[in-house]
C-alpha positions as CSV (number, residue, x, y, z in Angstrom):
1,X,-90.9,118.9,-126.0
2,X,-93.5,121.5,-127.3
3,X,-97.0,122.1,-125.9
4,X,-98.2,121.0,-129.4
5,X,-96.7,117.6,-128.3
6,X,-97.5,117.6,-124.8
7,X,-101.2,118.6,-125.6
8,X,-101.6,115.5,-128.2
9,X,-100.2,113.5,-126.1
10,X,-102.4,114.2,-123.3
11,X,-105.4,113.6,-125.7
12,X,-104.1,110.5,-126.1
13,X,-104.2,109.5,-123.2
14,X,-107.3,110.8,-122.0
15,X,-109.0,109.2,-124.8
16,X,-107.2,105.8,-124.1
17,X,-108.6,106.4,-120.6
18,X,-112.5,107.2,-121.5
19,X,-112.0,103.6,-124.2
20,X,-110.5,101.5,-121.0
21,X,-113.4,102.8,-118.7
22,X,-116.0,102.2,-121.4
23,X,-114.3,98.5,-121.9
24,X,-114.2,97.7,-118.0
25,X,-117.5,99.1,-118.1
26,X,-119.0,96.6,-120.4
27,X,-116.9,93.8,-119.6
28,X,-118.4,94.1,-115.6
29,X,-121.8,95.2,-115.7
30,X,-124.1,93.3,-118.3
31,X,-127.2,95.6,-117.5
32,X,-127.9,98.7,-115.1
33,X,-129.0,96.3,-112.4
34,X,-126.6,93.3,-112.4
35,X,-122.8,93.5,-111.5
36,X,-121.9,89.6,-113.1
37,X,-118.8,88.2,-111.5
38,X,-118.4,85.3,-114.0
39,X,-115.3,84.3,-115.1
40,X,-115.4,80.7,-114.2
41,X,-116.8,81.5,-110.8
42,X,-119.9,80.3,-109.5
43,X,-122.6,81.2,-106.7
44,X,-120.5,79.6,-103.5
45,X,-117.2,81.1,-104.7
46,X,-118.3,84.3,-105.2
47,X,-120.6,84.2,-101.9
48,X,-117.3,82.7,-99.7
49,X,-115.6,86.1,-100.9
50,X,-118.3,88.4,-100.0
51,X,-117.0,90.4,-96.4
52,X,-120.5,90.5,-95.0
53,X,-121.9,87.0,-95.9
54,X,-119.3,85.0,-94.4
55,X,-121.5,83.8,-91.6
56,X,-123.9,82.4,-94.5
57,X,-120.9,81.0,-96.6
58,X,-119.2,79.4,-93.2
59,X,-122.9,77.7,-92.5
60,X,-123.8,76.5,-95.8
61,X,-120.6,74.6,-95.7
62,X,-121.5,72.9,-92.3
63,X,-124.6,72.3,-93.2
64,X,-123.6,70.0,-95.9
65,X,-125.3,71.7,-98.4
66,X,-122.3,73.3,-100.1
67,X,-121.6,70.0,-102.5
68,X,-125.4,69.6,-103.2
69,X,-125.4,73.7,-104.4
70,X,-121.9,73.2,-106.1
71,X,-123.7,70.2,-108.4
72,X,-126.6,72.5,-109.4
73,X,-126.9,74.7,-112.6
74,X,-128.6,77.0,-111.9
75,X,-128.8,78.8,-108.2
76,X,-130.0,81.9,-106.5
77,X,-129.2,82.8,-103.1
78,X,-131.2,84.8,-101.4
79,X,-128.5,86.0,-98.9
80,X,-128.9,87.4,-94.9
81,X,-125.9,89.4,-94.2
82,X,-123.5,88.6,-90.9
83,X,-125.4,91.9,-89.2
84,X,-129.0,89.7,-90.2
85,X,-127.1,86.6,-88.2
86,X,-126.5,88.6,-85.6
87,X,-129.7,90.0,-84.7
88,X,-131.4,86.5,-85.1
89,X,-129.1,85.5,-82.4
90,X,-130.1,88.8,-80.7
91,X,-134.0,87.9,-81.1
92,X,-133.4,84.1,-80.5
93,X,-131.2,84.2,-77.3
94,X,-127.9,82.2,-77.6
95,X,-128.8,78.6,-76.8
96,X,-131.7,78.8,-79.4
97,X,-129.7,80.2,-82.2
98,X,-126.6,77.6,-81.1
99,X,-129.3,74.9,-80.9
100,X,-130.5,75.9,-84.6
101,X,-126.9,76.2,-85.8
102,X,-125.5,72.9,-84.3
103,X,-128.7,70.8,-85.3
104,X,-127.4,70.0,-89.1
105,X,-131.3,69.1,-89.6
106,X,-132.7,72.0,-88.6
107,X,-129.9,74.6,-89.8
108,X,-130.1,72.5,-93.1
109,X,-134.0,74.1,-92.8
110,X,-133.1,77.3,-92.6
111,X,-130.6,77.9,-94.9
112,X,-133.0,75.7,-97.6
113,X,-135.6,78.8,-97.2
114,X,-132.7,80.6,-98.7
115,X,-132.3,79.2,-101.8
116,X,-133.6,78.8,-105.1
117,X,-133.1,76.5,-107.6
118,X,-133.0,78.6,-110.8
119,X,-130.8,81.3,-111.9
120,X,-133.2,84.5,-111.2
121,X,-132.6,88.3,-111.2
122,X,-134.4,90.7,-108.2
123,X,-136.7,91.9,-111.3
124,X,-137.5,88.4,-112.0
125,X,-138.5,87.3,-108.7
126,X,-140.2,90.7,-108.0
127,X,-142.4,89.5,-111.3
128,X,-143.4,86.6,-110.2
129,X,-144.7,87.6,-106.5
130,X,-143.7,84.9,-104.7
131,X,-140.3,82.9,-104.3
132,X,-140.0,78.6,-104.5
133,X,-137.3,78.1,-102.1
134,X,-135.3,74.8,-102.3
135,X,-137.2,74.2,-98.4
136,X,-140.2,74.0,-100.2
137,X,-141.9,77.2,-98.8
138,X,-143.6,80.0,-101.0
139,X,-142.7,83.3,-99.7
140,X,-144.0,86.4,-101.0
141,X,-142.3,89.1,-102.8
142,X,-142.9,92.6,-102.9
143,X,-142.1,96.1,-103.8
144,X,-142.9,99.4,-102.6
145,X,-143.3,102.3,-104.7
146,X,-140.3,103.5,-103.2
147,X,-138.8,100.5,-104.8
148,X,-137.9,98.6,-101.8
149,X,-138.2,94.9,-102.4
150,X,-139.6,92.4,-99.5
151,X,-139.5,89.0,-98.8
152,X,-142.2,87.5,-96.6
153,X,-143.1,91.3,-95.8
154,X,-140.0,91.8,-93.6
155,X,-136.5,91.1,-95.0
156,X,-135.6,93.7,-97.4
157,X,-133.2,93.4,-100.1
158,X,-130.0,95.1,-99.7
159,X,-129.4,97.1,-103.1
160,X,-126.4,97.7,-103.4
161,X,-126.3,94.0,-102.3
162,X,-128.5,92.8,-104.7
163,X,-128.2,91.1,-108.6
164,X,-124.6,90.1,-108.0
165,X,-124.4,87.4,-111.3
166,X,-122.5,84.5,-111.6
167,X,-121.8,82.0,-113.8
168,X,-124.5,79.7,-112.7
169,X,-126.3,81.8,-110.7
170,X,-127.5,85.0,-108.6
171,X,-126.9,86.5,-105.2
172,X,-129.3,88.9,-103.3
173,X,-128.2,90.3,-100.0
174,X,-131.1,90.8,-97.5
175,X,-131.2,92.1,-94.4
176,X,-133.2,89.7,-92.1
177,X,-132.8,86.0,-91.9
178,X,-135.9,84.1,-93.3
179,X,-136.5,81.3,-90.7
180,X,-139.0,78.6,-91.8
181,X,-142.3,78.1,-89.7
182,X,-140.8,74.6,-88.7
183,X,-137.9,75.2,-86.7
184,X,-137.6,73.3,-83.4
């Protein structure tokens, strides 16, 4: 073959490269802020297949809550990360945190102050200044100039975490656990 050839070809396939990139592009990310999963797959499915939310996707389903969330339309989770978990066990002491965890009443609590029942982006919420959860509680939103957005003052949203969209719903990572003023 000649380097005429060669060199077309090559252009070819670059260009077929650039169009794939700009198609996978669009196809995955509807806006600069939200990577939607969609397909078919909804809030729990997508949050069961996130590495460090497992502790969150292993207790909603104990809970009981998992069929009530799979019935909904619309959903955001508002999600602590394993690491989050941990250090609440940290703070807490084992037999509080296993006493929290076991009780279905009370972990049904905190995982409620987790949740909300509408399909909402960060931006959204962040508009609004204060999040509904499903427990009941208003918890207020906040962001820095930095751009750092808070809930309740403390658990901060994880970016790169954050705006994950779904079919019916959203999933923010945060990085502190959101326990409800009535735990026993």
């Amino acid at each position: 073959m000649n380097s005429k050839k060669l060199l077309g070809i090559g252009f070819c396939f670059g260009i077929a490269t650039v169009l794939f990139g700009l198609v996978h592009y669009q196809m995955n990310y509807a806006d600069a802020d939200a990577v939607v999963v969609g397909n078919g797959k909804d809030v729990l499915h997508v949050l069961a297949n996130q590495k460090d939310l497992t502790i969150l996707s292993n207790l909603i389903n104990t809970s009981g809550l998992h069929p009530i969330l799979e019935k909904l339309d619309e959903v955001t989770i508002i999600a602590p990360t394993n690491q989050a978990f941990d250090r609440l066990r940290t703070m807490l002491g084992d037999d509080a945190y296993n006493r929290i965890i076991r009780d279905r009443r009370q972990l049904e609590r905190l995982l409620k102050n987790h949740i909300i029942l509408n399909k909402e982006s960060i931006d959204e919420i962040t508009k609004e200044g204060e999040l509904n959860t499903f427990q009941g509680a208003s918890i207020p939103v906040s962001k820095s100039d930095q751009g750092t957005v808070r809930f309740n003052g403390r658990a901060s949203v994880i970016p790169t975490g954050s705006n994950i969209s779904t079919d019916k719903g959203y999933i923010h990572t945060i990085d502190e656990v959101m326990v409800p003023d009535r735990l026993e």
